[in-house]
N, C-alpha and C positions, 0 to 999 in steps of 0.2 A: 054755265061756267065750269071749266074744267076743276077737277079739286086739287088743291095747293100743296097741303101739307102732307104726303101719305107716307113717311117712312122716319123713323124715330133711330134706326141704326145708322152706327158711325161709319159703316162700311157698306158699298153700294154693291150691289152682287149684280153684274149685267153677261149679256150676249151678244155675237158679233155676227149678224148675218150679211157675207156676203163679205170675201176674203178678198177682195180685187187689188189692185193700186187703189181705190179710196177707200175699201178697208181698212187697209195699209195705214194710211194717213192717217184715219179716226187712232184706230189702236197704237199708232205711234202718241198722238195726242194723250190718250189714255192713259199712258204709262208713266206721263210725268202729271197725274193728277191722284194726288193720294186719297187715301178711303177708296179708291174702285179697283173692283175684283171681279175681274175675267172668270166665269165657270165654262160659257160653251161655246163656241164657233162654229159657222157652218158655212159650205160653203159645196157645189156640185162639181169643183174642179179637184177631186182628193189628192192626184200625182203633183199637185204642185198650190195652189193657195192655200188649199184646207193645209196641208202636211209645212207649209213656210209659217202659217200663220202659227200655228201649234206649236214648232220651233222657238222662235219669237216671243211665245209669250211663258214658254217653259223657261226660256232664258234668265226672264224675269220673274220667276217663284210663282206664276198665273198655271196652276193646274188645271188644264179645259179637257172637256172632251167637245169631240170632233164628230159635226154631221153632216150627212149628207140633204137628208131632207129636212126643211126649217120645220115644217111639222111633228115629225120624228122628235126633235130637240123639244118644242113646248110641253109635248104630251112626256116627256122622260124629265125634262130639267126641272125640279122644286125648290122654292125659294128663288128665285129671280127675283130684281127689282125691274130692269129693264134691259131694252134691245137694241141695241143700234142696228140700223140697215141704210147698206150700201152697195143693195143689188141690182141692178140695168135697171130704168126708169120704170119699164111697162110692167115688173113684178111690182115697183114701190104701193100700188094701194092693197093688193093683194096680202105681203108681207104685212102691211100698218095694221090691217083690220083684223088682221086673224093672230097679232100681236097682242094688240089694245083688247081684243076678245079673252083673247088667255088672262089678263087682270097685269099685264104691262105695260110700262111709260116708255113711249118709243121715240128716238131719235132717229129721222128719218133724211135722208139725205137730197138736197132739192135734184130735180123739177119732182115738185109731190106725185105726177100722174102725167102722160101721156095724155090723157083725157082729162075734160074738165069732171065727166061722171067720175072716175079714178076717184080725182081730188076731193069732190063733193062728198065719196062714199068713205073719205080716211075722217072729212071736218065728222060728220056725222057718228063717226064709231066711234072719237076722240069725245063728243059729247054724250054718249050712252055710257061709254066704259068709267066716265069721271077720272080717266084716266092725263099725261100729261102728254102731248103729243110737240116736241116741237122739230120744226124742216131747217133744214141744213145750209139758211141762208144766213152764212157764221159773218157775215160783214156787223149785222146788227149788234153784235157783241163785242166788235173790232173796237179796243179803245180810241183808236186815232177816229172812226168815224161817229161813235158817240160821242167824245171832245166836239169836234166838229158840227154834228148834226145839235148838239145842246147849247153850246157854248158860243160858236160863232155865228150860227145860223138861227136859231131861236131866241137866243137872249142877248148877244151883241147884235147882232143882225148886221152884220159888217157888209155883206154883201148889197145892202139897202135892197129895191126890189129886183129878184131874181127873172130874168127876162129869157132867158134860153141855159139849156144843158145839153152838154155833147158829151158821148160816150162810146167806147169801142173796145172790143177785144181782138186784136189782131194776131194772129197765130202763125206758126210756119209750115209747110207740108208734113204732114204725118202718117209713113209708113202703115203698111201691113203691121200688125201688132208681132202678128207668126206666135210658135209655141216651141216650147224643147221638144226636140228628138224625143220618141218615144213618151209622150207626157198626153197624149189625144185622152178625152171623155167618150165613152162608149157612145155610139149614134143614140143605142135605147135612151141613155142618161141624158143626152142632148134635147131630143124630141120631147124627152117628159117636161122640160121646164120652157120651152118655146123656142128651140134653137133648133136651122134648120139643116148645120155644119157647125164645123169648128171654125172655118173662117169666120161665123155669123156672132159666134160666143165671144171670140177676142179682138172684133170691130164692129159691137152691138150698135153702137152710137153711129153707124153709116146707115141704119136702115129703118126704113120706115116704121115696121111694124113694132121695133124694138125700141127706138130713142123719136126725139123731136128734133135733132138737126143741130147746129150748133148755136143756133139763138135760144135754142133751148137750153142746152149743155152748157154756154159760157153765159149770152145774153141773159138770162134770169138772175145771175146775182146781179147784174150793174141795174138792171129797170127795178129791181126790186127796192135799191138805192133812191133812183129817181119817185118812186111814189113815198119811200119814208121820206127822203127830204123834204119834197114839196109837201107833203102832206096833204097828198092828192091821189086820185086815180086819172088817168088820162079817159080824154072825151070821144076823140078819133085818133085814129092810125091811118098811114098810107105807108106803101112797103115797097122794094124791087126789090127783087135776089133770084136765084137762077143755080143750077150746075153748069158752070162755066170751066171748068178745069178737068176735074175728076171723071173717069172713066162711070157711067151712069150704070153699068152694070152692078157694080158695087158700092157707089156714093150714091144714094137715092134722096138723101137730102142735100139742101142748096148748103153750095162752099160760100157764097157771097151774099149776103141780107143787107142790105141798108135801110134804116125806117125813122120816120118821124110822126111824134104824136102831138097833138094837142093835149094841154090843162088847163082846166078853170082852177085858177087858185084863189086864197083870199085876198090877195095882193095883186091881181091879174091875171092875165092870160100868159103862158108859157108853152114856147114850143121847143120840142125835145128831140135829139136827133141820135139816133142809136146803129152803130155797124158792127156786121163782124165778119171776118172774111177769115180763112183756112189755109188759104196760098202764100202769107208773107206775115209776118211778124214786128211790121217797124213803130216803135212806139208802145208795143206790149198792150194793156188795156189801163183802164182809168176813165174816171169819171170825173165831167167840167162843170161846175156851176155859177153863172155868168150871170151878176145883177149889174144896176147902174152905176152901184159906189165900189166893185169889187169883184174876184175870181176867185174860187176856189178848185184847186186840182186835188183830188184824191185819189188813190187808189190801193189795193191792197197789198201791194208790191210793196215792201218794206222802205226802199230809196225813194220812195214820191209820195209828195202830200207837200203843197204850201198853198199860202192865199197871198192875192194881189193886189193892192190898191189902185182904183183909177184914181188921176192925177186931179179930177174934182171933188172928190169923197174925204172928207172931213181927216184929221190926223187919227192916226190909232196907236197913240200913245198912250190912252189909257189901259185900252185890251193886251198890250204892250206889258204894262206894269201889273196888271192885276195876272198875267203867266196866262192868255189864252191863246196867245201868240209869242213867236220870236221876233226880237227886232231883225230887218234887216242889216248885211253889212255895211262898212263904210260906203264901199264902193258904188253899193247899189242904193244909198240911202238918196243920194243927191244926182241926179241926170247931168248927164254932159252938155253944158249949157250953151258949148262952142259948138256945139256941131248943128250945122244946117238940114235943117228940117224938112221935106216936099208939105204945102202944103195942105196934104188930106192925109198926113201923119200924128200921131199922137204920143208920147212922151213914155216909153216904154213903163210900164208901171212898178214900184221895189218888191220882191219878193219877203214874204215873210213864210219863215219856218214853222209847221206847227210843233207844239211842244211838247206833242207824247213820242215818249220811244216805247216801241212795242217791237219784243224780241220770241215771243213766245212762238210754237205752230201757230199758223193762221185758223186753225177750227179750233185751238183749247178753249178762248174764250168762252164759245158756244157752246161747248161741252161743259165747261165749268158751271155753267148757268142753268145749263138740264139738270145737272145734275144739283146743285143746290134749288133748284125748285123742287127737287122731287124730295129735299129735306127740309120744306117748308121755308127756305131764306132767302128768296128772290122770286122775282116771277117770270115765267117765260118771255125770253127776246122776240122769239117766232111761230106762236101759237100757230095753231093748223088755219084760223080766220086770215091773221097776215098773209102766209104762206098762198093761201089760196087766194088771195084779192092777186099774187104776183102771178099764179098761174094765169087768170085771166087773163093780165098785161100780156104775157109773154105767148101762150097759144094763140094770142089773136094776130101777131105777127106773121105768124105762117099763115094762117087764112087768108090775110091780108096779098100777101107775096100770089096767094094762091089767085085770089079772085082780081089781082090787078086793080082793084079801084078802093077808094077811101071808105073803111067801114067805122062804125060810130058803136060808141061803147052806151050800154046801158047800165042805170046806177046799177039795177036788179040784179045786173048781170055778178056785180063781185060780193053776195048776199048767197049763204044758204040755210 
């Protein structure tokens, strides 16, 4: 078991490795979370992240110094408490271990590893270092879906038994990322950290050797959803996907996945249907959870989230009064009694509102929680154990795609 309590100061001293757009994010997160204090950043793009990032957080009274090699920085920076990283996938176990090594609590950002070795090699240094390791699946911390995942699904159980979940993230065409004029990384500085261009550095996530595709990139936070909800791991998978759009010279991984798994749950069997496609955007993403007595839509999107009653399932006017729910409105409270029906229709079911409003960044929660674990006051959301039972889910979907037939999950397999 990783250890709990290690830091007694009111002020958290961290690092930011890996200044990208989700750098960005984390450290915007950062900023409105007090007691933490930025000393170093690193990052191998200097003419432009490393030098924005540094801007950015001088702005904000954060004196850092700036490096290039994350190595460089452990072996120079003293006193740290911890690291955040949020650098292209196939560095993340590399970073984690040689982090957790140096005597830091790393927040790491998902998919943990490329590999499931990757992943296996970060749970493992997380339990040697006694250090706090937790991955970047900041949904677990989302109030709306802890309400949710506690309150409606566990102890109301409104849904009664959960029969199917649908889920997708649908995305729109996404350009060449390109760079400023005169901003290139030296080829030497490329090749040293596994870049084989500048094209390769600012569209990592199109290639093989660098990212998992975008069932990896997007699909990991929704299925990691799916196995907290059900409180399950999936049994089998069957997958399609393909490069159906994208120029294959450069998109090496599939624009289109669509997959479904089986779960043994305690309540039954559940099948579970997951997409993601790169070509269109309609619907954005979200996650469905579909029992006998009930629906629940979630998603991280700030404007979505409600549950729905079917028209057999008991009244939820208690959940109602007791604030786990919003009532619906007038309008939608009573069905249109005049209107003619086809008989293999059903009675469109009332929306209810859920009743957290959550305004914050979408990752402070998660942050907030590393970091009061690393001061002894809560415990991790997303230990490196969770984290990795998701990587299993989600790398078996591209093998899946890959070998065209229904592969079967073993328990051993989400165990290390």
């Amino acid at each position: 078991m990783a250890e709990q309590k290690t830091s007694s100061s009111d002020e958290l001293r961290i690092a930011l490795l890996g200044a990208g757009a989700q750098g960005q994010v984390l450290m915007n997160a950062c900023l409105k979370i007090p007691n933490v204090r930025f000393k170093a950043v690193c990052d191998i793009w200097e003419a432009y992240n490393l030098k924005r990032a540094q801007r950015m957080l001088d702005k904000f009274g954060h004196k850092v110094n700036a490096y290039e090699d994350y190595r460089q920085m452990l072996a120079k920076e003293k006193g740290l408490d911890a690291v955040l990283i949020a650098t292209p996938d196939f560095w993340h176990a590399q970073h984690t271990v040689d982090c957790l090594s140096a005597g830091l609590h790393v927040y790491c950002e998902k998919e943990m590893s490329n590999t499931l070795e990757g992943a296996r090699q970060m749970v493992r240094a997380a339990r040697q270092s006694r250090k706090l390791l937790q991955i970047g699946h900041q949904r677990r911390s989302n109030p709306k879906y802890v309400h949710s995942y506690k309150r409606l699904i566990q102890e109301a159980k409104i849904l009664g038994r959960i029969t199917t979940v649908n889920g997708q993230w649908n995305r729109s065409l996404q350009p060449d990322n390109g760079w400023p004029k005169g901003s290139s990384i030296e080829p030497s500085i490329l090749k040293k950290y596994g870049f084989r261009s500048m094209e390769e550095f600012r569209n990592w996530r199109w290639y093989r050797h660098l990212g998992g595709g975008p069932v990896v990139d997007l699909g990991s936070h929704q299925l990691d959803i799916y196995n907290w909800f059900l409180n399950a791991r999936p049994n089998t998978i069957v997958a399609s996907g393909g490069i159906d759009y994208y120029d294959r010279r450069t998109h090496e991984w599939f624009d289109t996945v669509l997959a479904t798994f089986e779960y043994e749950t305690t309540f039954g069997k559940v099948r579970a249907f997951y997409q993601t496609i790169s070509t269109n955007s309609n619907q954005g993403y979200f996650e469905s959870f579909m029992g006998d007595q009930g629906t629940l839509v979630i998603s991280e999107s700030g404007g979505r989230g409600a549950a729905y009653r079917e028209p057999t399932a008991p009244e939820w006017d208690k959940w109602v009064s007791m604030g786990y729910l919003k009532a619906p409105t007038g309008e939608q409270k009573k069905p249109q009694t005049d209107a003619v029906l086809d008989v293999r229709e059903t009675v469109s079911p009332p929306s209810f509102e859920l009743p957290v409003k959550f305004d914050d960044p979408y990752h402070k929660p998660h942050l907030d929680n590393f970091f009061n674990a690393i001061q002894g006051k809560e415990r991790l959301n997303c230990p490196a154990e969770v984290a990795y039972e998701t990587a299993v889910t989600v790398l078996k979907v591209n093998e899946a795609v890959e070998t065209g037939r229904k592969l079967t999950f073993d328990n051993q397999e989400f165990k290390v």
